[in-house]
C-alpha positions in Angstrom: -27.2 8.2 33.8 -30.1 6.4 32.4 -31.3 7.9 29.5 -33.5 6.8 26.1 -30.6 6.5 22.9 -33.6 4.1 21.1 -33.1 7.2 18.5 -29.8 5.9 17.4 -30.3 4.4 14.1 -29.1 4.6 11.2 -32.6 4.6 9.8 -33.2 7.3 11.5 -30.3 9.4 10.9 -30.7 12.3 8.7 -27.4 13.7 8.0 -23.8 13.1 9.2 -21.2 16.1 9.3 -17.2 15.7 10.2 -15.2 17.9 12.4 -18.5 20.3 12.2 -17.7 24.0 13.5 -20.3 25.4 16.1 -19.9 29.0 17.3 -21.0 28.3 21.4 -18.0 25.4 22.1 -14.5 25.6 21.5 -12.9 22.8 19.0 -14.4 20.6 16.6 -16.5 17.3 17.5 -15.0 14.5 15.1 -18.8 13.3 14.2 -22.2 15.1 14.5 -25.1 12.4 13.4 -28.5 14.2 13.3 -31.9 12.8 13.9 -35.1 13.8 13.9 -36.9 16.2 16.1 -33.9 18.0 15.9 -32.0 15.7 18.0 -28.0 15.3 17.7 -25.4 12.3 18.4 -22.0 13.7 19.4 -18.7 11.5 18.8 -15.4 12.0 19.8 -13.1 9.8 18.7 -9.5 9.4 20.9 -6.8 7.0 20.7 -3.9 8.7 22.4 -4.8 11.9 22.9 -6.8 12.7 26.2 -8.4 16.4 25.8 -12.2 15.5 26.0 -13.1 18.8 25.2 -15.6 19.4 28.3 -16.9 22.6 26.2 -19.2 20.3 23.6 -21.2 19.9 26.7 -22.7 22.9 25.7 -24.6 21.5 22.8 -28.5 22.0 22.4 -30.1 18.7 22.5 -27.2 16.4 21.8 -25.7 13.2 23.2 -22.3 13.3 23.8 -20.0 9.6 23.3 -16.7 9.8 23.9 -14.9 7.1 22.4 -11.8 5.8 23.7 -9.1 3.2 24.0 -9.8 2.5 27.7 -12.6 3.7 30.3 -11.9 7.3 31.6 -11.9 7.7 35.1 -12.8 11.4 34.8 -15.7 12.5 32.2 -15.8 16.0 31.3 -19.6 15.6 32.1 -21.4 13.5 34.4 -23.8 12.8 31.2 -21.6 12.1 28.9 -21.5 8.1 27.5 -17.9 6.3 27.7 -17.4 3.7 24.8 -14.3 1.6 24.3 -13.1 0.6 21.3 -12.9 -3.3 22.9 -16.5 -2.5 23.5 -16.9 -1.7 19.7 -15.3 -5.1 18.7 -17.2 -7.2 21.4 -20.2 -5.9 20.0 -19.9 -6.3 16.5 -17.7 -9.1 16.4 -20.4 -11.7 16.0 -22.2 -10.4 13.1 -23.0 -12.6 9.7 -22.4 -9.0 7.8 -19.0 -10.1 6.1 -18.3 -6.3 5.6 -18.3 -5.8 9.4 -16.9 -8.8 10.7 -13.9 -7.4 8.3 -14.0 -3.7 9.6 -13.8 -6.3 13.4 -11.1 -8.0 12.3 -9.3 -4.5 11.3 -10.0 -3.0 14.7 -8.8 -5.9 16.2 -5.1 -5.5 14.4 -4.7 -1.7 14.9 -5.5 -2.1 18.5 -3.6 -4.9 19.0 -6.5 -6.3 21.0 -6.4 -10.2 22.4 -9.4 -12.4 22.9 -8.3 -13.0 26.5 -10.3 -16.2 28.3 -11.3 -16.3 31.8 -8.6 -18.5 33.8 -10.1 -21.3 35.2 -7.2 -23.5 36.1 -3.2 -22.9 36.2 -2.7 -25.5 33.3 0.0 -24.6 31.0 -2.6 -23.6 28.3 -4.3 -20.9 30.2 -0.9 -19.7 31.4 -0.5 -17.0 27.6 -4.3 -15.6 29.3 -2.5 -14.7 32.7 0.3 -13.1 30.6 -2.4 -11.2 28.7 -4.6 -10.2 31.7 -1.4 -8.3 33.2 -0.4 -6.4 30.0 -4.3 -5.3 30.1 -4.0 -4.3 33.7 -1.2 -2.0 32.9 -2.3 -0.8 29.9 -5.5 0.4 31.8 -3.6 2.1 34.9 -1.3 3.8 32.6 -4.6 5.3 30.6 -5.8 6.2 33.8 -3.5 8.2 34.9 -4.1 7.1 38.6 0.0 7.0 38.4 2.2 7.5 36.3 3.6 4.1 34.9 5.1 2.9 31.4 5.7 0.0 30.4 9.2 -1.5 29.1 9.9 -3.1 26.3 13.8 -3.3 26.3 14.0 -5.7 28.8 13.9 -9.0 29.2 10.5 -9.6 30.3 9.8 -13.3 30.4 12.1 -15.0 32.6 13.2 -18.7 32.9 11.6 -19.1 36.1 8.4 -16.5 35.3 6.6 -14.8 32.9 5.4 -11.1 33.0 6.1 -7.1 32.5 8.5 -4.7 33.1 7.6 -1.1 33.9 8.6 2.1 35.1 6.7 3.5 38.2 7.6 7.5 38.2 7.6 9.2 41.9 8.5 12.6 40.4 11.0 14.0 38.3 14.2 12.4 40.2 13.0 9.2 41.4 11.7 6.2 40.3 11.1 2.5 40.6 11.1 -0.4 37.9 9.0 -3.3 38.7 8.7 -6.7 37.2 5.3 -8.2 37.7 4.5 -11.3 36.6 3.7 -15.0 37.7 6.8 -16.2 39.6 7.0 -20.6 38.4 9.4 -21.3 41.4 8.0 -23.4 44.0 8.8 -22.0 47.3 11.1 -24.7 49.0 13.8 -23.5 45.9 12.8 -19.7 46.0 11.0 -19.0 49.1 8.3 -17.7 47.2 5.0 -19.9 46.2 3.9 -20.0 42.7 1.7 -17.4 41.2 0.9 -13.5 40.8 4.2 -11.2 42.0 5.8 -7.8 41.9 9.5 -8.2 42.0 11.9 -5.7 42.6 15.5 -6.8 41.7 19.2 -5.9 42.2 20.1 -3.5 39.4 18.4 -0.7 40.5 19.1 1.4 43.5 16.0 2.3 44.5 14.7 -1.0 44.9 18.2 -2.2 46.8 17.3 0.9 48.9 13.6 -0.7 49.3 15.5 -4.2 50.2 17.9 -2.7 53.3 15.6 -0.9 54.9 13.0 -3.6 55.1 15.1 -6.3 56.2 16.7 -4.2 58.8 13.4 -2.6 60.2 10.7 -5.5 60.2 8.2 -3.7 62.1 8.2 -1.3 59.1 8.1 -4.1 56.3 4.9 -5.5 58.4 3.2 -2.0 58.6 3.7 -2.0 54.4 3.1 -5.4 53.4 1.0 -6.6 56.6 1.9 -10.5 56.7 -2.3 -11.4 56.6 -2.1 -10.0 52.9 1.2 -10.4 51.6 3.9 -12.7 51.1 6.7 -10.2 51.3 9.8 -11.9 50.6 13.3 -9.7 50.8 16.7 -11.0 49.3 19.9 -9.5 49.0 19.2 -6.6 47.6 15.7 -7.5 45.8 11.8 -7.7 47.1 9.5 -9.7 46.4 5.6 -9.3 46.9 2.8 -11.9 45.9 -1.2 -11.5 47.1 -1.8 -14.4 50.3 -3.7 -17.0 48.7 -4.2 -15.6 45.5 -4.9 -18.7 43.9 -8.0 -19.5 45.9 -9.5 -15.8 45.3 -8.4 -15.1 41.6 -9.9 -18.6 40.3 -13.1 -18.0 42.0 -14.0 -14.6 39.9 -16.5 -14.9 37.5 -15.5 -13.8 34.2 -12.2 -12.4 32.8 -13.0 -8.4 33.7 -12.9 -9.5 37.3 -9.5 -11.6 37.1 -7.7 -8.5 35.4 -9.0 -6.1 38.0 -7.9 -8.4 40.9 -4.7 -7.8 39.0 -5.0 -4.3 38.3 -5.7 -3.7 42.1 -3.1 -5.5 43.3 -0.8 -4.3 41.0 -2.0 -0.5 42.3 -1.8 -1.5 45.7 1.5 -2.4 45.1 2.5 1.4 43.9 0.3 2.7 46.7 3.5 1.1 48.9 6.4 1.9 46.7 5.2 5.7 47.0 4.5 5.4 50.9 7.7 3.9 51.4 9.3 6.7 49.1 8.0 9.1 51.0 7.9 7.7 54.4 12.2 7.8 54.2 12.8 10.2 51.7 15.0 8.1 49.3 17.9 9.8 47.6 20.5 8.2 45.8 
């Protein structure tokens, strides 16, 4: 929603009051900023906690920012204004203000945030961006809630013949999957898979060796999940693996870095879409 904020300034700004109490909403709005004419700047502030409070809606003549760690999918109101705290850094990142550029550097360490480049070739020095564009893509589905995932850092995530994430994938309270997904170095004639972007499923879980005996005993179904014109679906003893059909081709031609991390983010949830289906399409139980 478009709307005119050319009031936010803080020449403007008359008064600022913390964790403010007002009768007509329930809770307390972290920062209230007022302006003239009576006009009011709302911020809420979230890093892990997700109650957005859709009550502060309710305020007379005020703007309403919710700032988080990632984009919600969801706003409490249609008019309310979605900051990131990446978006806070890319902003004021560049100032000559040494007092900011410190308060960016600070950001920057808490959030543990990367200056992630767009990929434009699959030289070894762009390969620690692809590493970096994964984590962000998980980070971003697990904020989003759209399933529930976790990722794990127990395990041994980067690989001698790849380089990428563990995570758990939850179906419900009983069943689960663990995926690796990464960027798979083999070249196909030693691992029947092509370099680049891949899920893998491996041995040590009996889910996934549930995944691998039904697939490679009903092809028809493995075609109907990972239809052959998308995927590479390759199935082992006991492990899957699934990689994007020319992947190369399509990821290096996205213009900027957002793009590349959502073409992994929605192949990574494309991915899940499957595991579930397939969950639920034999009723797994082991």
């Amino acid at each position: 929603m478009n709307r005119d904020l050319s009031y936010l300034s803080s020449d403007n700004c008359l008064n600022i009051d913390r964790e403010f109490y007002i009768k007509e909403v329930s809770g307390r709005p972290d920062l209230k900023f007022d302006f003239p004419n009576d006009r009011k700047f709302i911020l809420e502030v979230k890093v892990g906690n997700k109650d957005h409070h859709p009550g502060y809606s309710g305020i007379e003549k005020a703007d309403i920012a919710l700032l988080t760690i990632n984009k919600v999918k969801v706003l409490p109101d249609p008019a309310w204004i979605n900051i990131t705290w990446k978006e806070i850094y890319d902003h004021i990142r560049e100032t000559n203000n040494d007092l900011i550029k410190g308060f960016a550097v600070f950001l920057k360490g808490v959030f543990f945030m990367k200056d992630i480049q767009r990929v434009d070739s699959f030289e070894i020095r762009n390969l620690v961006y692809l590493n970096w564009m994964i984590e962000a893509a998980l980070f971003e589905i697990h904020n989003e809630d759209t399933y529930t995932i976790k990722q794990l850092s127990g395990l041994k995530n980067f690989l001698e013949d790849g380089s990428g994430y563990y995570f758990e994938f939850k179906i419900n309270e009983k069943h689960y999957f663990q995926p690796w997904i990464g960027i798979n170095y083999n070249v196909e004639v030693e691992s029947g898979n092509p370099f680049g972007l891949m899920l893998w499923l491996n041995e040590y879980h009996g889910m996934h060796r549930e995944m691998a005996r039904r697939l490679s005993s009903q092809p028809d179904f493995k075609n109907e999940i990972f239809p052959p014109s998308e995927y590479h679906c390759n199935i082992g003893k006991d492990i899957v693996t699934v990689m994007p059909i020319k992947w190369q081709e399509s990821f290096l031609c996205l213009r900027n870095k957002n793009e590349q991390i959502k073409y992994i983010k929605d192949f990574t949830l494309q991915c899940l879409y499957k595991l579930k289906y397939f969950h639920d399409a034999i009723k797994v139980i082991h």
